[in-house]
VOPAGU-2260 file (C-alpha; in pm, 1 decimal, decimal comma):
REM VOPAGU-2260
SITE   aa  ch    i         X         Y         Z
SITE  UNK   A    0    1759,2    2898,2   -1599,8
SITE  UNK   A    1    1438,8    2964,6   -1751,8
SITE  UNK   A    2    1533,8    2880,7   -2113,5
SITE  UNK   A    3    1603,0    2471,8   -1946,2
SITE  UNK   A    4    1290,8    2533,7   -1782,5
SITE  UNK   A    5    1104,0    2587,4   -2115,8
SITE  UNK   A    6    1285,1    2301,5   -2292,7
SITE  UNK   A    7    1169,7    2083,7   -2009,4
SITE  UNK   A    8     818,8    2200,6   -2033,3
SITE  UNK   A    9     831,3    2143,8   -2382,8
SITE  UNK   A   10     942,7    1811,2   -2370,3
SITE  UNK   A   11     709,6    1734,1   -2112,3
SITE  UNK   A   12     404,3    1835,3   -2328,0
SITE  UNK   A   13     602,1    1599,1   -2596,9
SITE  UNK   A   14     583,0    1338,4   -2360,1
SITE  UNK   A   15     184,0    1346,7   -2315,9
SITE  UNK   A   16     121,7    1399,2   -2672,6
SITE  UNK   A   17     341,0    1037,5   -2723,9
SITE  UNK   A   18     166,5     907,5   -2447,6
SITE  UNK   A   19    -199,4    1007,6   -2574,4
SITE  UNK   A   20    -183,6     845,6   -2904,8
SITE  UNK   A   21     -69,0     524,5   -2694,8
SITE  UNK   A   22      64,7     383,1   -3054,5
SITE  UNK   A   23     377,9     294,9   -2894,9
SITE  UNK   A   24     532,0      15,9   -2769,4
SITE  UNK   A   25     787,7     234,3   -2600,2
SITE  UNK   A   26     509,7     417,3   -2362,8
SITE  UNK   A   27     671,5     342,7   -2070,9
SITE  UNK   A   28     984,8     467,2   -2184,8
SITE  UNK   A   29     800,7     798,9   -2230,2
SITE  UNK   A   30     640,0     740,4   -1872,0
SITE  UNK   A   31     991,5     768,5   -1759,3
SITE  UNK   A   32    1106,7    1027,3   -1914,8
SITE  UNK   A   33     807,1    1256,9   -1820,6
SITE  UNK   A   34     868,3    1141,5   -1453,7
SITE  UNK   A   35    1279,2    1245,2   -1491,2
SITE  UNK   A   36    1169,5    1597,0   -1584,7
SITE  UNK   A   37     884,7    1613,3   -1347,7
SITE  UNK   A   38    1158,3    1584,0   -1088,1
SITE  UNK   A   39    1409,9    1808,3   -1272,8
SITE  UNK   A   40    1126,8    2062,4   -1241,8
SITE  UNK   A   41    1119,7    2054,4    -853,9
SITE  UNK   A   42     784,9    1842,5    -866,1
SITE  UNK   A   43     922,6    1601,9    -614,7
SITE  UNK   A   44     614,9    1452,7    -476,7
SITE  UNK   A   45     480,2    1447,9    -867,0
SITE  UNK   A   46     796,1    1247,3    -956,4
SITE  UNK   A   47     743,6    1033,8    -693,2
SITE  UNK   A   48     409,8     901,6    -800,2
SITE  UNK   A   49     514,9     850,4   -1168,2
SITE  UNK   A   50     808,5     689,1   -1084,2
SITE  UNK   A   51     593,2     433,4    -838,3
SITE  UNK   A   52     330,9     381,4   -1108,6
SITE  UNK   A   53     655,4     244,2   -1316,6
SITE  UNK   A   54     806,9      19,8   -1054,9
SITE  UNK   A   55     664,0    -281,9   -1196,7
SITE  UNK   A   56     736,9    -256,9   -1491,2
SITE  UNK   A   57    1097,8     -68,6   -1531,0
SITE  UNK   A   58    1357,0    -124,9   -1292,9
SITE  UNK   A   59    1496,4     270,9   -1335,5
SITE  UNK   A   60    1198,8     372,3   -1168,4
SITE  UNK   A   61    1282,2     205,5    -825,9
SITE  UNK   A   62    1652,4     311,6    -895,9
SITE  UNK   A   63    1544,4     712,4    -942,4
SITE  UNK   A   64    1316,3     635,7    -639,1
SITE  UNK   A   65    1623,3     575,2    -431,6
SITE  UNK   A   66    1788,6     841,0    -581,8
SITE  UNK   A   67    1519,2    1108,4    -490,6
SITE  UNK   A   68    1466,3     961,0    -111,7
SITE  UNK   A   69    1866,3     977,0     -99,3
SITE  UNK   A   70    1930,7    1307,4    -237,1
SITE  UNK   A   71    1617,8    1525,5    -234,7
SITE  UNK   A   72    1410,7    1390,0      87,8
SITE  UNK   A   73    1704,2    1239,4     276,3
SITE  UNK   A   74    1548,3     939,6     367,8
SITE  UNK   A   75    1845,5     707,2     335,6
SITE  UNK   A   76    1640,4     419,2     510,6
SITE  UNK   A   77    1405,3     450,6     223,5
SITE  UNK   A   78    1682,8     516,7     -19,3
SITE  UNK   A   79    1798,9     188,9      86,6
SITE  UNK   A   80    1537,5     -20,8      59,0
SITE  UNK   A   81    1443,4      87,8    -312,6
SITE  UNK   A   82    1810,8      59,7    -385,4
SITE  UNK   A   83    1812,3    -325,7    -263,4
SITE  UNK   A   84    1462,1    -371,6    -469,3
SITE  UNK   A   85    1636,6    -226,7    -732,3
SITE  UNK   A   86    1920,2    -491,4    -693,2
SITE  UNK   A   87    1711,6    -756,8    -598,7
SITE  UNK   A   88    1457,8    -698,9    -957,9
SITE  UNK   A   89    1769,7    -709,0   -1175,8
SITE  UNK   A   90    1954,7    -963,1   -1023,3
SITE  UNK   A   91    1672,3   -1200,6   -1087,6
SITE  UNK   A   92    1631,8   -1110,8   -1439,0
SITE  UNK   A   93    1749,1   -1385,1   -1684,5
SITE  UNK   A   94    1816,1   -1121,7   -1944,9
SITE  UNK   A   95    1899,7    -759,0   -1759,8
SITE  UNK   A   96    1785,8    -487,1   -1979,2
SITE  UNK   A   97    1957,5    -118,9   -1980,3
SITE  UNK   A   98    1766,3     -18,8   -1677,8
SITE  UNK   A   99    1994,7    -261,7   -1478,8
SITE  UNK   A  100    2327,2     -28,4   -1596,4
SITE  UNK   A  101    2306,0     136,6   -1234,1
SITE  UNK   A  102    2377,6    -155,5   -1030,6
SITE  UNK   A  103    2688,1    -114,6    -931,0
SITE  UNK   A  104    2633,3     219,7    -837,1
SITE  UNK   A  105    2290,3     148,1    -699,5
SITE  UNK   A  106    2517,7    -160,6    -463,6
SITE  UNK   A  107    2780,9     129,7    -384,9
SITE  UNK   A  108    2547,9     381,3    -291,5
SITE  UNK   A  109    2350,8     141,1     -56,1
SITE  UNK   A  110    2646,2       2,8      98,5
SITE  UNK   A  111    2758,3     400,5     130,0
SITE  UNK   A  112    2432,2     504,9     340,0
SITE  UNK   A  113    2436,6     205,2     544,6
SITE  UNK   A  114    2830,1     215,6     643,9
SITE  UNK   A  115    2757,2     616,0     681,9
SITE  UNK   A  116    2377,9     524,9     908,4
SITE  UNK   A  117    2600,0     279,7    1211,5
SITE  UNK   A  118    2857,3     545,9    1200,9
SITE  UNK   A  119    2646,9     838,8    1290,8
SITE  UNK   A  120    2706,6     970,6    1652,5
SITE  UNK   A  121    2396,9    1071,3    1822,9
SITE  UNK   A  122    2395,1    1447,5    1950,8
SITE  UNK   A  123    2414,3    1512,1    2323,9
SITE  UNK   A  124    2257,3    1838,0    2413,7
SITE  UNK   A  125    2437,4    2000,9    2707,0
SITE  UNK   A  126    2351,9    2309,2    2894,2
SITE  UNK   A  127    2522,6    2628,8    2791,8
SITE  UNK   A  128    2539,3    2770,0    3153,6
SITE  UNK   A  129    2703,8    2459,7    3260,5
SITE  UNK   A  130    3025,7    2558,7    3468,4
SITE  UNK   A  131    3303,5    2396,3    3633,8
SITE  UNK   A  132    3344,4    2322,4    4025,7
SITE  UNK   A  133    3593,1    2471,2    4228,2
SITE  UNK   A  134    3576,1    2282,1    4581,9
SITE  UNK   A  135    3489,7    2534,7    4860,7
SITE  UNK   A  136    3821,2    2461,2    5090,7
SITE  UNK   A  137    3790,6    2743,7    5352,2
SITE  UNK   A  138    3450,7    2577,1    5438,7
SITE  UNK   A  139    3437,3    2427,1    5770,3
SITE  UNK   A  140    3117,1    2193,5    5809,7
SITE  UNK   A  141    3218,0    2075,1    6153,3
């Protein structure tokens, strides 16, 4: 609707103001959010680029990165490798932090497209005009 569509743009110019004083040790958190309602706002490509500048430094990022390639651009290949990066990143940390909440759906998802990828049966095209034989049996070839 275009009242959530106002409220996002809103928050969005929220967002920039937050991140132009750059008084906060939370930036990135605002860097995040600003890349959630970039995507909410159908800026797919924009919200992929924010959400890559983030990847080193929030593990959400690569987890919403998965999400879009899943959902939006249904590129589960991709989806799964930025789920197992996301996995991979919080598995290693000695002290997870909340972005790390999503692996056990990030592990379920991942598990999902790849179980759903060697299952896929390719499509055979076959002519429409195709018909069946009937064997010609008052033929004599003699």
């Amino acid at each position: 609707t275009e009242n959530n569509a106002d409220i996002l743009r809103e928050s969005m110019d929220n967002f920039y103001l937050a991140i132009d004083l750059g008084k906060s040790d939370r930036l990135t958190d605002y860097e995040l959010g600003l890349a959630d309602i970039t995507d909410k706002l159908g800026q797919t490509e924009t919200a992929i680029r924010r959400f890559q500048n983030l990847i080193n430094s929030r593990p959400k990022a690569t987890f919403r990165l998965a999400e879009i390639y899943e959902k939006k651009k249904n590129d589960k290949e991709m989806a799964v490798i930025f789920y197992q990066e996301y996995l991979r990143v919080c598995g290693t940390m000695k002290k997870p932090t909340t972005d790390c909440n999503f692996m056990e759906l990030a592990n379920r998802r991942m598990t999902n497209l790849k179980t759903n990828k060697s299952m896929e049966v390719p499509k055979i095209v076959v002519a429409k005009d195709s018909v069946e034989m009937v064997v010609d049996t008052v033929r004599n070839d003699d």
